[in-house]
C-alpha atoms as one frame of an Amber mdcrd trajectory, in Angstrom:
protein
 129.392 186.618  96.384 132.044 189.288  97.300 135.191 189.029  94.854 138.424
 188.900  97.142 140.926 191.552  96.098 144.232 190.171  93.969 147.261 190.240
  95.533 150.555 191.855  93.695 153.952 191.118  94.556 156.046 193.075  94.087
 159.694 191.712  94.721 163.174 193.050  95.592 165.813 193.758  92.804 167.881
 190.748  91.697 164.928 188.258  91.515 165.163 186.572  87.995 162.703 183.952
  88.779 160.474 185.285  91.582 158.854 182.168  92.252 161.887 180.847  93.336
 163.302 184.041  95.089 162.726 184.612  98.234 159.318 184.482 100.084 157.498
 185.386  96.896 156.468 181.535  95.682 156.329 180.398  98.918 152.872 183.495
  99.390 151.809 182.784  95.945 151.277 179.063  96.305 149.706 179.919 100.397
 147.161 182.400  98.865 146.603 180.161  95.519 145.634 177.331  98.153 143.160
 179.616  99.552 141.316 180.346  96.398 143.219 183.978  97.062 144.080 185.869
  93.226 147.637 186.500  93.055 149.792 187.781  90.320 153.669 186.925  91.239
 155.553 187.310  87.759 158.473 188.679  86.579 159.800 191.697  86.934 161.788
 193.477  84.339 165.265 195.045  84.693 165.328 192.720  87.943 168.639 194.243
  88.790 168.513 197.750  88.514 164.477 198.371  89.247 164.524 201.513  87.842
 160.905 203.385  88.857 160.479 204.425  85.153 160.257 200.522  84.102 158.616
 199.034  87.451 156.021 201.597  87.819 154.407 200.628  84.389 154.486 197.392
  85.012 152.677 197.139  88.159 150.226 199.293  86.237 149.902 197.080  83.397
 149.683 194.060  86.346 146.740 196.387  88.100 144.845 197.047  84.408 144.646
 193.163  84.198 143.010 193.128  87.689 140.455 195.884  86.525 139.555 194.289
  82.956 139.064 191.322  84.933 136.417 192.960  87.073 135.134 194.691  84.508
 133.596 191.550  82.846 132.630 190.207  86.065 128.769 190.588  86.692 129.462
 190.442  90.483 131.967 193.409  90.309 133.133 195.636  93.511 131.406 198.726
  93.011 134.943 200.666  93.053 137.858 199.109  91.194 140.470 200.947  93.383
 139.027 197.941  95.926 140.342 195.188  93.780 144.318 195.083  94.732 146.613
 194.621  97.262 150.607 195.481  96.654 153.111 193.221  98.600 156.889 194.683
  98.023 159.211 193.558  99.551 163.291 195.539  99.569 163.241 197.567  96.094
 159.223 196.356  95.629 158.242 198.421  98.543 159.943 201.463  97.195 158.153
 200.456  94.168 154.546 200.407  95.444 155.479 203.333  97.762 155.498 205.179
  94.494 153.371 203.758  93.293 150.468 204.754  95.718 151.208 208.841  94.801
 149.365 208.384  91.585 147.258 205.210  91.679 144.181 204.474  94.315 144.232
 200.715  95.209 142.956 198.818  98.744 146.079 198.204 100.376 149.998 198.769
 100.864 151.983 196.028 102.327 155.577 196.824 102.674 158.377 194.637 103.654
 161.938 196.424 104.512 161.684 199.239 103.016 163.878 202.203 103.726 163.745
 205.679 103.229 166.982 206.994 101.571 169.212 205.543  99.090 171.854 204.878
 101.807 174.321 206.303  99.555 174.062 203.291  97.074 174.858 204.956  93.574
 172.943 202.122  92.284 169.791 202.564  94.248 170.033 206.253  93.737 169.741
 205.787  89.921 166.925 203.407  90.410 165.176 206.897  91.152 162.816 206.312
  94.082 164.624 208.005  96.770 164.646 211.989  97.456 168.433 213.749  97.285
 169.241 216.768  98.952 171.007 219.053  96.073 172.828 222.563  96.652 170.886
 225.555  95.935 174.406 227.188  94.581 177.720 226.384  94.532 178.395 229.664
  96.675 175.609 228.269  99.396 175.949 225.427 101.847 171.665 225.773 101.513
 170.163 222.601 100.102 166.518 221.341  98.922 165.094 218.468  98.360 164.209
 217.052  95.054 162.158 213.658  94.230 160.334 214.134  97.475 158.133 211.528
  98.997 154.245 212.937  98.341 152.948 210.659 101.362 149.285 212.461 101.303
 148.936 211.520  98.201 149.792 208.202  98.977 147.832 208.267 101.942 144.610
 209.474  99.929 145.425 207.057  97.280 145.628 203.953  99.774 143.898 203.303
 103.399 144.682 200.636 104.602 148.792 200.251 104.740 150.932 197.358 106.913
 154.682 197.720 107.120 157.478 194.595 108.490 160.688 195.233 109.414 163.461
 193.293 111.259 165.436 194.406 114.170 168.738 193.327 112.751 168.017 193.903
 109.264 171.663 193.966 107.555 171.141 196.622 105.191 168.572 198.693 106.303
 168.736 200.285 109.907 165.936 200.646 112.035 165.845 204.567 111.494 165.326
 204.165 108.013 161.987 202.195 108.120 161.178 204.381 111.171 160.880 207.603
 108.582 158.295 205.724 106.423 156.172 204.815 109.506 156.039 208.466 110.531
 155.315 209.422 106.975 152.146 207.536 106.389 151.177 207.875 109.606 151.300
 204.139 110.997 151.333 202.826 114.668 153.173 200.457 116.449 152.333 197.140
 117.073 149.007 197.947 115.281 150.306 198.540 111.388 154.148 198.974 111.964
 155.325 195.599 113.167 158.973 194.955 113.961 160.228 191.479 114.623 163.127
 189.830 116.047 165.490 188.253 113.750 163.826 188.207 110.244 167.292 189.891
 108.707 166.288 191.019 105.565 162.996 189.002 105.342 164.632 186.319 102.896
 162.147 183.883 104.218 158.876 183.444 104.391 156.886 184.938 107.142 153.187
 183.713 108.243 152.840 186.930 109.241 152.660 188.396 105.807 150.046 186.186
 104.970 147.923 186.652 108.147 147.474 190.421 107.129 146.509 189.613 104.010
 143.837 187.151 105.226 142.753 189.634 107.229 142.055 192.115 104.125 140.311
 189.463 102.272
């Protein structure tokens, strides 16, 4: 019998009990009802999300996935098969990173943006790339922290991204640069819908792709 892959969810920053943030219980307790694995736990520095703490932690989340399949007779031949990332706000800049240096099944990303929007906070969370002078003599800039989306491409196949049309803090533009980064359609794996704000609530849609990847 084919093992389904466990879902990860990956929430936004200021979750202290992600159960009860949110969408994230409301998916857990969908999937758990559908005999779907799903880890939804606590994240830690909830406020600030800094990569440096949230990137080992989804990797200690995905090495409990792997040991699991590891002592399972019935085991997918490949254990970058075995997990799915939902992040949702600060959780899809997460697994956005996430997928540069770690091969997994699937990306699902919920209003994500590309920059830091000028947020000193999110900037020091250290996911986003800044443009910094070359010299203090020349108005020439580069980038630095750059997104590496082939290697998050080659890393990941199969990737889904949400987004609202009146999301409050993200404009449209924003999520626009991660669709044309990884390379995702419209209407076929970039889906925007009316009136989900922020996506504060759940959405059957989330769990309709991820039905659809089990």
């Amino acid at each position: 019998m084919k093992m389904s892959p466990t879902v990860i969810i990956c929430p936004g920053n200021g979750c202290t009990n992600i159960r009860r943030s949110n969408w994230y219980g409301e998916l857990y307790n969908q999937l758990q009802e559908r005999d779907i694995p799903c880890i939804c736990e606590n994240f830690p520095d909830p406020h600030r999300a800094r990569r440096d703490i949230w990137i080992p932690f989804i990797e200690s989340l995905a090495g409990k996935i792997k040991a699991s399949s590891s002592n399972n007779s019935e085991k997918e031949e490949s254990n970058s098969n075995d997990t799915i990332l939902i992040g949702h706000s600060s959780g899809a800049q997460a697994t956005l990173r996430y997928a540069e240096t770690h091969p997994f099944k699937a990306a699902i990303l919920v209003s994500a943006t590309y920059s830091d929007l000028g947020d000193s906070n999110e900037r020091m969370s250290g996911y986003y790339p800044q443009q910094q002078s070359v010299s203090t003599k020349s108005s020439c800039s580069e980038v630095t922290n750059p997104y590496d989306f082939q290697s998050m491409k080659s890393n990941c196949k199969i990737w889904h991204q949400f987004h609202s049309d009146n999301d409050p803090f993200i404009p449209l533009h924003e999520a626009e640069q991660i669709r044309d980064g990884l390379g995702l359609k419209d209407g076929e794996n970039y889906h925007v819908l009316p009136g989900r704000s922020h996506f504060f609530e759940y959405d059957p849609a989330l769990l309709d792709v991820i039905l659809a990847l089990c």
